[in-house]
N, C-alpha and C positions, 0 to 999 in steps of 0.2 A: 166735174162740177167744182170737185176743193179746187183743182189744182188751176182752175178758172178765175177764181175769186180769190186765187194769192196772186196770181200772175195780174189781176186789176187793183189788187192794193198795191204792190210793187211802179207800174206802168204811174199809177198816182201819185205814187214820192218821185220817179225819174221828172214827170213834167211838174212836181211843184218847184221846181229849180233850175235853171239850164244850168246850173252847177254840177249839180249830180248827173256821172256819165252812165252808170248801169247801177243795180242791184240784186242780189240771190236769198232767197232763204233756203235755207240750210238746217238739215239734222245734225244735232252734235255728232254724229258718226262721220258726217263728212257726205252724205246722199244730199243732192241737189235737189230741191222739193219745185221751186219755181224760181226764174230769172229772166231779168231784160236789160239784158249784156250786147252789148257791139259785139260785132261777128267776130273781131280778132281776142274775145274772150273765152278761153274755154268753161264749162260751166264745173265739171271734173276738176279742172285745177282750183278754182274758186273753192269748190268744198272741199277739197284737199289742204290747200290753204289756210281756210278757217279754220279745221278741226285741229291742225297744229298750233293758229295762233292761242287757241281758246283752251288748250293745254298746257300750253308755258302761261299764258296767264293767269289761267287759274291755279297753276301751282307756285305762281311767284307772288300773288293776292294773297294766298293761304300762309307762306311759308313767311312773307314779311306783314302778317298781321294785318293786312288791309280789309279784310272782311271778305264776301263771296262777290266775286268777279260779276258787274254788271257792263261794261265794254271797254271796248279796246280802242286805239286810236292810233296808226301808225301815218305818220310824216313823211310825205318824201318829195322829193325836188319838183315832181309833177303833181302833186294833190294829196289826199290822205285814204286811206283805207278805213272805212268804220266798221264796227262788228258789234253789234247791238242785242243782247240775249231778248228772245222772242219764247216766255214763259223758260220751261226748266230745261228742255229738249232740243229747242232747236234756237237759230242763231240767223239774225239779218245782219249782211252784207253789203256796204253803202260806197261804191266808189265815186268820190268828189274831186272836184279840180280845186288846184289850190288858190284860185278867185274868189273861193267862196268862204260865206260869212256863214261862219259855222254852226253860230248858237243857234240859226233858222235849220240849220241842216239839221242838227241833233232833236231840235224839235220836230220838225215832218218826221222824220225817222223812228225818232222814238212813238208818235203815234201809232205809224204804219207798225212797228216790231209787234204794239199793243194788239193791234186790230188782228196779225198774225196770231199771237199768244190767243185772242179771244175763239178764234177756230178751231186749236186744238183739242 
């Protein structure tokens, strides 16, 4: 049943955008909680990924005074990777093509990370 109701809020941010290719939420330990990832994504590497990214962030947030790490945003020639903290524990995963117009992205996302946070 949880794992139902993350897997329909996620499904909701993928189709509020042809932008956005998949999504995962994630425990900051790096455990894959729910995703809907194109089949050439692993789900394992995804929260592997994250739990690294949200590591160096959060110790380069801390260590240059930025205050506590609320997301991440990496660039790259094909799109961007978002990482959106979903309450204190666990972390959404937004993969976008780089057509897209961001501020809509970060908004659907940031709701959905919300609606995640509100279940735990």
């Amino acid at each position: 049943m949880y794992e139902e109701m993350i897997r329909s809020i996620l499904s909701e941010l993928n189709n509020s955008s042809a932008n956005i290719e998949a999504s995962a939420f994630i425990f900051t330990d790096g455990l894959t909680i729910g995703s809907v990832l194109s089949v050439d994504i692993d789900d394992d590497r995804v929260g592997t990924m994250a739990t690294a990214m949200l590591s160096l962030g959060g110790h380069a947030a801390a260590k240059l005074a930025r205050g506590e790490q609320e997301q991440i945003m990496i660039k790259g020639n094909n799109g961007y990777i978002l990482l959106i903290h979903a309450g204190r524990e666990a972390v959404l995963s937004v993969i976008v093509r780089k057509e897209a117009k961001l501020e809509l992205v970060f908004l659907d996302a940031n709701r959905a990370a919300q609606s995640i946070a509100d279940l735990l």
